[in-house]
C-alpha positions in Angstrom: 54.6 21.1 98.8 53.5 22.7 101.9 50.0 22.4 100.7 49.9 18.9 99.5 51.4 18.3 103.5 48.4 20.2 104.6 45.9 18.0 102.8 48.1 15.1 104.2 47.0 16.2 107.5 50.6 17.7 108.7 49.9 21.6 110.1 52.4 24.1 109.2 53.3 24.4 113.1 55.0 21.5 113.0 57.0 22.1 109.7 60.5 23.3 109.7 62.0 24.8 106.4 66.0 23.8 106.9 68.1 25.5 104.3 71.1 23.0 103.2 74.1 25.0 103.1 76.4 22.4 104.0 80.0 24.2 104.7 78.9 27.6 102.8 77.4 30.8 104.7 74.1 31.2 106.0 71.6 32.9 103.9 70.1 35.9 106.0 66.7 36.6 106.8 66.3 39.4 103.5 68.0 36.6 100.6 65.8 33.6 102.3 63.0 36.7 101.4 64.1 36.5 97.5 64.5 32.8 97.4 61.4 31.9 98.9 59.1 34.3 98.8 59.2 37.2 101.9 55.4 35.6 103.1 57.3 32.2 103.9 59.7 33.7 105.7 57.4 36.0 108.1 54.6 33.0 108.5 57.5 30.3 109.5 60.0 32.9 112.0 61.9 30.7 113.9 60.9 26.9 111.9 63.2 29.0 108.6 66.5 28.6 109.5 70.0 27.3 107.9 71.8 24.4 108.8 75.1 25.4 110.8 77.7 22.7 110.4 79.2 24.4 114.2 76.7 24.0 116.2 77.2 20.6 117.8 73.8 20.7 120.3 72.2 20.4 116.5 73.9 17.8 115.3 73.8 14.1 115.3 76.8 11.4 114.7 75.7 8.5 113.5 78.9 6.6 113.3 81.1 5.6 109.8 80.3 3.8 106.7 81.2 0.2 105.8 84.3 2.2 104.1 85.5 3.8 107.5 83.3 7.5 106.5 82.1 9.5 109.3 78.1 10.2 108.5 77.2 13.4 110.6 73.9 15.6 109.9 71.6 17.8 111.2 69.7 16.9 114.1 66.3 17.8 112.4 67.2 15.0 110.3 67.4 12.1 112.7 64.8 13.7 115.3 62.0 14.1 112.3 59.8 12.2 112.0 59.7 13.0 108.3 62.2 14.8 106.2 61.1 16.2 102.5 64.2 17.7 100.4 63.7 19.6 97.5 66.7 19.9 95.2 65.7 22.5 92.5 68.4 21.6 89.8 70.7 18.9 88.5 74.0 19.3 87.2 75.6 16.6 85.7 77.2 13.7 87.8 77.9 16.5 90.9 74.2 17.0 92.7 71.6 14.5 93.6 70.9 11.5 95.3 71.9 11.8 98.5 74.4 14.7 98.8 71.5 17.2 99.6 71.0 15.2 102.7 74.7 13.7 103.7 76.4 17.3 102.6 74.2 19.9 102.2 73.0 19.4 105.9 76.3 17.2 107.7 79.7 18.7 108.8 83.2 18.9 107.6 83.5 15.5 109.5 81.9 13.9 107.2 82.3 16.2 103.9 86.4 16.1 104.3 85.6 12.7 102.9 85.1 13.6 99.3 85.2 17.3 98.6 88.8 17.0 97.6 91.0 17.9 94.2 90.6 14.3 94.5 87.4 13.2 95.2 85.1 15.7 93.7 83.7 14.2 90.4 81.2 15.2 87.7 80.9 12.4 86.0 77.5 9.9 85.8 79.1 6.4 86.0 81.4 4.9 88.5 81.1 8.4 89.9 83.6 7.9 93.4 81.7 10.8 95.2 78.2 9.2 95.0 79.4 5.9 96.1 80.7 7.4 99.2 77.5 9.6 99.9 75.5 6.0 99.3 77.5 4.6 101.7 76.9 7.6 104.0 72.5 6.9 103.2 72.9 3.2 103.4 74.7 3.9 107.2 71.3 6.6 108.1 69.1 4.5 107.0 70.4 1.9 109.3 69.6 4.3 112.2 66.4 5.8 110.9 65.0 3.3 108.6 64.1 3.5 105.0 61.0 5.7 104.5 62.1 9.2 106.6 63.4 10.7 103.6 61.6 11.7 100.9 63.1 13.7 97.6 62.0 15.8 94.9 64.8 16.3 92.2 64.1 18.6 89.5 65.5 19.4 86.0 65.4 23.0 84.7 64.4 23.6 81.0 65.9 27.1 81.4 66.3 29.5 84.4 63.0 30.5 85.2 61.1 26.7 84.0 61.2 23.0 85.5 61.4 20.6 82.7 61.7 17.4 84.6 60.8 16.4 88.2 61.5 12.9 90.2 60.4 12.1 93.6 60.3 9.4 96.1 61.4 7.6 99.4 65.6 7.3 98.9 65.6 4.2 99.8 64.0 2.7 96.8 65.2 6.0 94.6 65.5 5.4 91.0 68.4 5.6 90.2 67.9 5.2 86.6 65.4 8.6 86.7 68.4 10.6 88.7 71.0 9.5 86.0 68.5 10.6 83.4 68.1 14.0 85.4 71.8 14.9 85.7 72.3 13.8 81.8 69.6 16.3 80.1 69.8 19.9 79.6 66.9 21.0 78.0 67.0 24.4 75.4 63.5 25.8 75.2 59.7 25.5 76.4 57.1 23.2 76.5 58.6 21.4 73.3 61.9 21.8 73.1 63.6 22.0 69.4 67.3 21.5 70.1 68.5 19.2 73.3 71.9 18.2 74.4 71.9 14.9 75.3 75.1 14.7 78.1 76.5 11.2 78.4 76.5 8.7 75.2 78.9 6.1 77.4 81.6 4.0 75.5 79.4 0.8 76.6 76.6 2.4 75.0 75.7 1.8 71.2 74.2 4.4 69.2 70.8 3.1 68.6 70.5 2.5 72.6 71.5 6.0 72.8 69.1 7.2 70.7 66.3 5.3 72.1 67.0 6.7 75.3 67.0 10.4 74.5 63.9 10.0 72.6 62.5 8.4 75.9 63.3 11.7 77.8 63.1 14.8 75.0 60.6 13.0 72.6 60.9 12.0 69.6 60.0 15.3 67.7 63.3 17.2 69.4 66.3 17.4 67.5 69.4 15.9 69.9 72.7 16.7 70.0 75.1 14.2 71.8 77.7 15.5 74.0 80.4 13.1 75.0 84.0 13.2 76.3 86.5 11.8 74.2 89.1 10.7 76.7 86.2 8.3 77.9 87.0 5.0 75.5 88.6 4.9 72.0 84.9 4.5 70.0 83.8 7.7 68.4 
């Protein structure tokens, strides 16, 4: 990524590396070592840092969501002229979209809102959480406008291998693609032989399902669908 910037014409001295940590601990300067790579962390010094949710000379309030939310980040974010965040795994229903940006860098302000027993959810549809956090991106791009946040979502085949990456401005993110993302995990290499399928909706039909797992694993996987029962009364 940093190279691709470089060919873009954006020098590393004016690149930050911002780790979203949202609420949790900052990483010191030896695990930043094993996460990115100990060269990264000596050639960036003071532009590697983590985001501190207590530190209000860094942060910026940007006011509440159409829903009465308080949307409060990072002050990289709103004084950037460009921010690139790089999620490196989807799990189900709970990561994505915009909760690397309005969590992993805001404040308990804003993340009281829906980290609760009761509005923390996993699920892909009519998901509660990510219709707050939209609200939250729908309320910064007011301020900032819709092309100064770029994403990369990924997908991991297994721990140590990327099976699927997304990117693009969150503004016009497909959602469709992110859904897809948070719905696959993928058993194997290059060509997978066995993939769980997470989702299979009531609304959908099997053949729709079918089509739609071929779409992502190909055709010559074999797929196993994983749904919850309490979801609907159709088996």
């Amino acid at each position: 990524m940093l190279e691709e910037l470089d060919r873009a014409g954006v020098k590393k001295r004016d690149i930050f590396l911002l780790g979203a940590n949202a609420l949790h601990r900052k990483f010191t300067r030896r695990e930043l070592a094993k996460v990115i790579g100990k060269n990264l962390v000596e050639e960036f010094g003071y532009r590697l840092f983590c985001h501190d949710a207590e530190d209000p000379q860094n942060l910026s309030y940007l006011g509440t969501t159409v829903s009465g939310c308080d949307v409060e980040v990072n002050r990289l974010v709103t004084d950037s002229n460009l921010t690139v965040c790089l999620n490196t795994v989807v799990w189900r229903g709970f990561n994505g979209g915009w909760k690397s940006i309005c969590v992993g860098l805001s404040t308990y302000r804003s993340i009281r809102w829906h980290h609760s027993p009761e509005g923390m959810f996993m699920s892909l549809e009519r998901n509660p959480t990510h219709e707050m956090l939209n609200e939250m991106g729908a309320r910064l791009e007011e301020e900032l406008g819709e092309r100064r946040i770029f994403k990369i979502e990924t997908v991991l085949a297994n721990p140590l291998q990327v099976a699927h990456v997304w990117y693009g401005i969150l503004a016009t993110y497909p959602l469709k693609r992110l859904r897809h993302a948070g719905r696959v995990f993928v058993a194997g290499a290059e060509k997978p032989s066995l993939a769980a399928h997470l989702g299979l909706e009531p609304k959908d039909t099997v053949e729709a399902a079918i089509a739609e797992a071929e779409e992502i694993h190909g055709k010559d996987a074999s797929i196993v669908f994983i749904r919850n029962p309490l979801i609907g009364s159709r088996q």
